[in-house]
Each structure stands twice: as structure tokens, then as C-alpha cells.
FIGU-354661 format. One record per residue (C-alpha): x, y, z. Coordinates in pm, whole numbers. Example, Ala and Ser with C-alpha at 12.3 -4.5 7.8 and 13.67 -1.06 7.14 Angstrom:
// FIGU-354661
<r c1="1230" c2="-450" c3="780"/>
<r c1="1367" c2="-106" c3="714"/>
END
This chain:
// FIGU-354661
<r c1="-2810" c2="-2511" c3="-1592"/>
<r c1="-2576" c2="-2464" c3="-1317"/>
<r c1="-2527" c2="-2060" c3="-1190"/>
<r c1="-2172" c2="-2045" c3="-1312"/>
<r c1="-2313" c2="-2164" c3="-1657"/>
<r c1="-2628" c2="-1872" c3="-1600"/>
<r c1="-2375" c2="-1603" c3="-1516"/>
<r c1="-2141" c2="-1722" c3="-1829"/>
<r c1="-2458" c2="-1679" c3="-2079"/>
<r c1="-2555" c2="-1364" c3="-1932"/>
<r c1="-2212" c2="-1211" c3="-2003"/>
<r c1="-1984" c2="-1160" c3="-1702"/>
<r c1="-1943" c2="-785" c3="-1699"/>
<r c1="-1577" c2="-648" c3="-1602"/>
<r c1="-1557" c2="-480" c3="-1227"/>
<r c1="-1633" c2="-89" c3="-1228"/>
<r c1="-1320" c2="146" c3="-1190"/>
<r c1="-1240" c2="154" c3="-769"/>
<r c1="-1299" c2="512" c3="-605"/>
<r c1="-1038" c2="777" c3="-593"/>
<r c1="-902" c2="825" c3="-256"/>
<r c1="-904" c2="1170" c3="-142"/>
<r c1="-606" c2="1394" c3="-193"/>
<r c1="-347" c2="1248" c3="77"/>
<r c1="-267" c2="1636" c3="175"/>
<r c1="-617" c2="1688" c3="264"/>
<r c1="-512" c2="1404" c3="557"/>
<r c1="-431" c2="1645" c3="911"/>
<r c1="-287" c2="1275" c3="1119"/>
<r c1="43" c2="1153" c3="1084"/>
<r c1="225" c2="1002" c3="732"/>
<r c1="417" c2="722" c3="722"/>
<r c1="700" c2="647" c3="416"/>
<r c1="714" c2="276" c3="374"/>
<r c1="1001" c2="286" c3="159"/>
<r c1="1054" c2="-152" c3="107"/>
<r c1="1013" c2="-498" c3="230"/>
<r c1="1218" c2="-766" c3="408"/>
<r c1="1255" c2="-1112" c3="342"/>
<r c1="995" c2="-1266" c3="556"/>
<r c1="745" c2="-989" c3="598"/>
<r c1="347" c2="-1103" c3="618"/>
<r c1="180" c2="-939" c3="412"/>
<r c1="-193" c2="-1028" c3="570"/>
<r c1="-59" c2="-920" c3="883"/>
<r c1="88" c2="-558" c3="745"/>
<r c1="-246" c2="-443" c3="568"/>
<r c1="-433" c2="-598" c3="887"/>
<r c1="-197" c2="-351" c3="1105"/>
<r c1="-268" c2="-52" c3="857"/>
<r c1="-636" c2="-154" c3="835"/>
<r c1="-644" c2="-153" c3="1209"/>
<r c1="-488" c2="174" c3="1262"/>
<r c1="-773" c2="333" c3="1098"/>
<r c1="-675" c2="326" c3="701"/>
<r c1="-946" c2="221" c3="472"/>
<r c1="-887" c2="-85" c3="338"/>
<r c1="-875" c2="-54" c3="-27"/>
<r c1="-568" c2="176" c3="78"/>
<r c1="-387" c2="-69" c3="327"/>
<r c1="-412" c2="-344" c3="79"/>
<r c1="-277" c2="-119" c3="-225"/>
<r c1="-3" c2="29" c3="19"/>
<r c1="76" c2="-332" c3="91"/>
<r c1="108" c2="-429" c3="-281"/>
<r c1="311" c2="-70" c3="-349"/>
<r c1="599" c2="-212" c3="-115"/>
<r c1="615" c2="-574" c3="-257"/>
<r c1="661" c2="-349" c3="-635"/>
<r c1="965" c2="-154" c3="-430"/>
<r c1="763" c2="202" c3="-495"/>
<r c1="745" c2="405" c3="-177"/>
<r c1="417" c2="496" c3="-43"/>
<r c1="280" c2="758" c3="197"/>
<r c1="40" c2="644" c3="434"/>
<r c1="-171" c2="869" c3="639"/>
<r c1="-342" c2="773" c3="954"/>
<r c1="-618" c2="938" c3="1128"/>
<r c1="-522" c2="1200" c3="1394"/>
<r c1="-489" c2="1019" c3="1739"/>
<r c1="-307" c2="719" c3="1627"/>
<r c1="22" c2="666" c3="1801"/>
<r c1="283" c2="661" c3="1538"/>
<r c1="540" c2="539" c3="1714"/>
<r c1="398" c2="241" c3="1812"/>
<r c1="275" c2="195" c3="1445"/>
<r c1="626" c2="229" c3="1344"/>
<r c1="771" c2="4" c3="1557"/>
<r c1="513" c2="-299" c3="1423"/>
<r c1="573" c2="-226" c3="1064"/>
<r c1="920" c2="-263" c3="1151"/>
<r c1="878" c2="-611" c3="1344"/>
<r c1="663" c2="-727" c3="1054"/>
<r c1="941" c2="-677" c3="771"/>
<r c1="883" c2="-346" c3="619"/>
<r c1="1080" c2="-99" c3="570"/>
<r c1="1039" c2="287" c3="670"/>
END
């Protein structure tokens, strides 16, 4: 019996429910609106940037997704960051602030 076939007998089991984020107003760095998308914006490359500016991941990649649904999403960053150079990439990678 192969593993997929062992894992299919044993009943798959549905993922858990993800961890809560904390409050975004306990957060004391900078927020960022991203308010849309462009045509053309990578989205690997925008959670990468947002992962790499400190946010935790399940949050970059749900921030990510949040823009390609046109919601607007708050983003904080951890204190130390420099915004504006944040900014400025979002902008060159299609999104919207």
C-alpha cells in the first residue's frame, strides 16, 4: 500500500483553525494602508517584501490575498523599519497605498 493510499484509510483530518494575530493596535511601528493592486503586480515578490520587513508570514501572505479581493488592509511593521523606503517598493511592485 502506497502512503497516499495509508493516509487515505487512516482518514485525512481537516487543518486546525490558524492563530489569531494579535490586536493590530497593540503594534507601536509604523501602519501601512494597502488600499489595491495594479495590473502586473507579483504577488511572491509583495509578501516576500512584507515578509522581509519583519511581518510574520501568515500575515504578509493574507495581506497579499486581502489586496487581490480589493479589501484594504493595515499592515504594521516592527518599529525601526524605514517606511518610506517600504512604500516606495510596494509602489514599484504594483500595489496600491
Amino acid at each position: 500500500m502506497s502512503k497516499l493510499s495509508e493516509f487515505m484509510a487512516h482518514g485525512a483530518r481537516p487543518a486546525g483553525k490558524r492563530a489569531l494575530s494579535r490586536d493590530r493596535s497593540m503594534s507601536r511601528g509604523p501602519v501601512v494602508v494597502l488600499k489595491g493592486w495594479s495590473e502586473g503586480m507579483d504577488k511572491a515578490a509583495v509578501t516576500l517584501l512584507l515578509r522581509n520587513s519583519g511581518v510574520p508570514l501568515a500575515q504578509a501572505h493574507d495581506a497579499t490575498n486581502s489586496i487581490l479581493r480589493d479589501e484594504h488592509i493595515s499592515v504594521s511593521f516592527p518599529e525601526g523599519v524605514d517606511i518610506r523606503v517600504i512604500r516606495r517598493e510596494l509602489e514599484q511592485l504594483g500595489v496600491v497605498l
